[in-house]
Every structure is written in C-alpha cells, then in structure tokens.
C-alpha positions in Angstrom: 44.2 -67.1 -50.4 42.8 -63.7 -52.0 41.7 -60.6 -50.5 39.3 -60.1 -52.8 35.2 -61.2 -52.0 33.3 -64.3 -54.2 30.6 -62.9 -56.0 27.8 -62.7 -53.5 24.5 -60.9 -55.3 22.7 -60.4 -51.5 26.1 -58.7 -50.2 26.4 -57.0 -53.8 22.8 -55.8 -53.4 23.5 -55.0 -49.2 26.8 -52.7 -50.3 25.3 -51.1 -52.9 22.5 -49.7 -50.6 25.1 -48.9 -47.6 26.8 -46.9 -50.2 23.5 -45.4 -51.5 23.0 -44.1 -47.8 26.5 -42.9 -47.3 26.2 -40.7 -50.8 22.9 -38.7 -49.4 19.8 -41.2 -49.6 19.7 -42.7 -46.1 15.6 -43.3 -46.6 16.2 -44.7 -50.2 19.0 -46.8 -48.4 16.8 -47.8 -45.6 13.9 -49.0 -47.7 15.7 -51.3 -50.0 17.5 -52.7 -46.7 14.8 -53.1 -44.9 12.9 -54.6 -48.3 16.1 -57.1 -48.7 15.5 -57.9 -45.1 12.1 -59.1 -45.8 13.5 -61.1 -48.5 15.9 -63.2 -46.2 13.5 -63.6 -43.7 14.7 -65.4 -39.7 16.2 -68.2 -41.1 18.2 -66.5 -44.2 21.5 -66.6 -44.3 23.5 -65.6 -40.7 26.0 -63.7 -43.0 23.3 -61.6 -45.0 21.3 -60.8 -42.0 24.5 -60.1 -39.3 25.7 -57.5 -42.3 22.6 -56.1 -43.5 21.3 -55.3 -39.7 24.7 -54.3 -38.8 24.2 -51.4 -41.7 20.7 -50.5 -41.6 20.7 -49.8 -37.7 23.0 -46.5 -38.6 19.9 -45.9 -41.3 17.1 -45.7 -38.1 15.8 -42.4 -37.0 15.3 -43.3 -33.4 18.1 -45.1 -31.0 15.6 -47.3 -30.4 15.1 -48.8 -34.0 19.0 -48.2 -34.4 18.9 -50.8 -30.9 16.9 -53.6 -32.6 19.0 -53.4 -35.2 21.7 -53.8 -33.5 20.4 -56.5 -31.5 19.3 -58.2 -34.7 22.8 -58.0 -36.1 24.5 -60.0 -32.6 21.8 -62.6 -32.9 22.5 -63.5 -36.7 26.2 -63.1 -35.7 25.6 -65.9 -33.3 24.6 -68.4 -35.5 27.2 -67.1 -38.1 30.5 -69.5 -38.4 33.8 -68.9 -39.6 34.1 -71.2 -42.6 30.1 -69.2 -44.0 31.8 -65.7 -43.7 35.1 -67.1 -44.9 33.3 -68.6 -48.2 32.6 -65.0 -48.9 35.8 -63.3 -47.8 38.9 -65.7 -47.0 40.0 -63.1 -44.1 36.9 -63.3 -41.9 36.6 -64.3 -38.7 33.4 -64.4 -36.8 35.1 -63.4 -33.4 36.1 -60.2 -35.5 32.9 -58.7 -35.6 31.7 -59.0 -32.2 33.9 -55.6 -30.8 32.6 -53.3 -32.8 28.6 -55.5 -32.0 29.2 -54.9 -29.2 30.2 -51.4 -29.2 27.4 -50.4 -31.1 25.0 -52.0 -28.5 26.8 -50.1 -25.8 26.4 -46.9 -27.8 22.7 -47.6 -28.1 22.3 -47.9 -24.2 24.1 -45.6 -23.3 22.1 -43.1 -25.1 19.2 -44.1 -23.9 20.3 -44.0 -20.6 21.0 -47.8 -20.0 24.4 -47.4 -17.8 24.4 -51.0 -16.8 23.8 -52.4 -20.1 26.1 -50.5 -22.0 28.6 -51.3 -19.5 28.0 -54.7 -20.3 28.0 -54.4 -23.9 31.4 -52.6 -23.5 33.1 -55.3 -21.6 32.3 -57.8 -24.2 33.5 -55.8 -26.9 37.0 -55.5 -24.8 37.4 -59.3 -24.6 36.6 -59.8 -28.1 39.4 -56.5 -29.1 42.4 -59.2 -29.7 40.7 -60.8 -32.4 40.5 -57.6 -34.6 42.8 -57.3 -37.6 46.0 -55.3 -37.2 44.9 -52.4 -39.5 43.7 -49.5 -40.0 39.7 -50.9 -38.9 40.8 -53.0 -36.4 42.7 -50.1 -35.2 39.6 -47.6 -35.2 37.5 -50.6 -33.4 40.4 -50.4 -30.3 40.1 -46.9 -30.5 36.8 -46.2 -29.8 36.8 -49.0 -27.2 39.2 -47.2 -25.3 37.8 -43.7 -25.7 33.8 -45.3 -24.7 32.4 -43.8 -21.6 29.5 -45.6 -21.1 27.9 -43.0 -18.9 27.8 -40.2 -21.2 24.3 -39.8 -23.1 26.7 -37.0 -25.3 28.7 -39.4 -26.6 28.0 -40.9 -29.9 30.1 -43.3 -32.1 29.1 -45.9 -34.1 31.3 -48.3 -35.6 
C-alpha cells in the first residue's frame, strides 16, 4: 500500500487553490473554489465536494458563509465511503474526518453565539477522536478538542 495520492485532476486543481490562498490570495483562492464547486455540482463526487467545502469555508469573510461551508463539507462527508476516499489515498478513512467536521462546526456556532449547537458539534467530534491517525494531524485534531470551550465567542480555531 503507498502513501502517496493517485493522480486526481479535481483534488490537483482543489490543492493547488488551498495553496494559492495559504500563499496570500485568499479571494483568488476563493473564486476558483467556489468556480470548481459549480463544476461538481450536488451530485459530484462526495470526495471533491467534502474537501473542497472543507477548504473554502476558511476562505469566507463572514462566519456565516464559513458555516455553510462547513455544513456543506459534513453533508458530502456523509455520503462519502471509505473504499471512494481510499481510491485516492490508501490511508483514508471516512470516520477520520468527521473530528475535525465537527470541530469546525462547533467553532462556527460558537462564534456566532450558538452555545447549544456548538456543544453538540463538540461532542460528536469527541466520539469520532479515536479514529484519527496517530500523528502529528491527528494529534493537533485531539488537541484542539480538548482545549474547545464552546462558550467562548473569543475563541477561534479552525482545523
């Protein structure tokens, strides 16, 4: 089994615009994200859309945009299996992704003063914490999960 990812031109195109945002041109980054988006469309692929929405919610300019994206990334996360990630990186696991889904949802509602639902949010990401990786991500994931205070509109993390 290899570490490395099969060639993948959506996820190529989705990487190189998360790393076009991270080097400086978040609106740049945003546009061809939400352009690839359009592309894909509800029904495109539960891999594409779970890691492009995942990406493009830390792109929005209000929590509320940053929310629906958020949201959007759960619900393609949902209908995302094991053996479709796995085709694209042997090492995946579906269950992997929901902590730090979760945690970004909590985040969201928290901020925006949603105590209930982040609290929610944050549970979920708790039960899902033993199927992270033991390394250095999965170890940032269990981190933050344990330092969340879902109360705190000061507190911002995104993972």
């Amino acid at each position: 089994m290899t570490d490395q990812p099969t060639a993948d031109p959506t996820m190529t195109r989705i990487i190189e615009a998360v790393q076009l945002g991270q080097s400086g041109a978040p609106a740049q980054a945003r546009a061809l994200l939400t352009a690839l988006w359009d592309e894909l469309g509800p029904a495109g692929d539960a891999l594409h859309r779970c890691t492009l929405a995942h990406y493009l919610a830390d792109l929005q300019d209000t929590t509320e945009a940053e929310l629906s994206w958020d949201e959007r990334a759960l619900a393609a996360a949902s209908e995302l299996t094991d053996a479709r990630a796995q085709r694209y990186l042997p090492a995946l696991q579906v269950q992997a992704f929901l902590p730090s889904l979760h945690l970004n949802l909590a985040d969201c509602h928290r901020r925006l003063g949603n105590v209930g639902a982040a609290r929610e949010h944050l549970a979920h990401a708790r039960e899902h914490l033993e199927r992270l990786p033991d390394d250095p991500y999965g170890d940032s994931i269990r981190a933050a999960v344990g330092d969340f205070v879902a109360d705190d509109p000061t507190d911002r993390r995104r993972r």
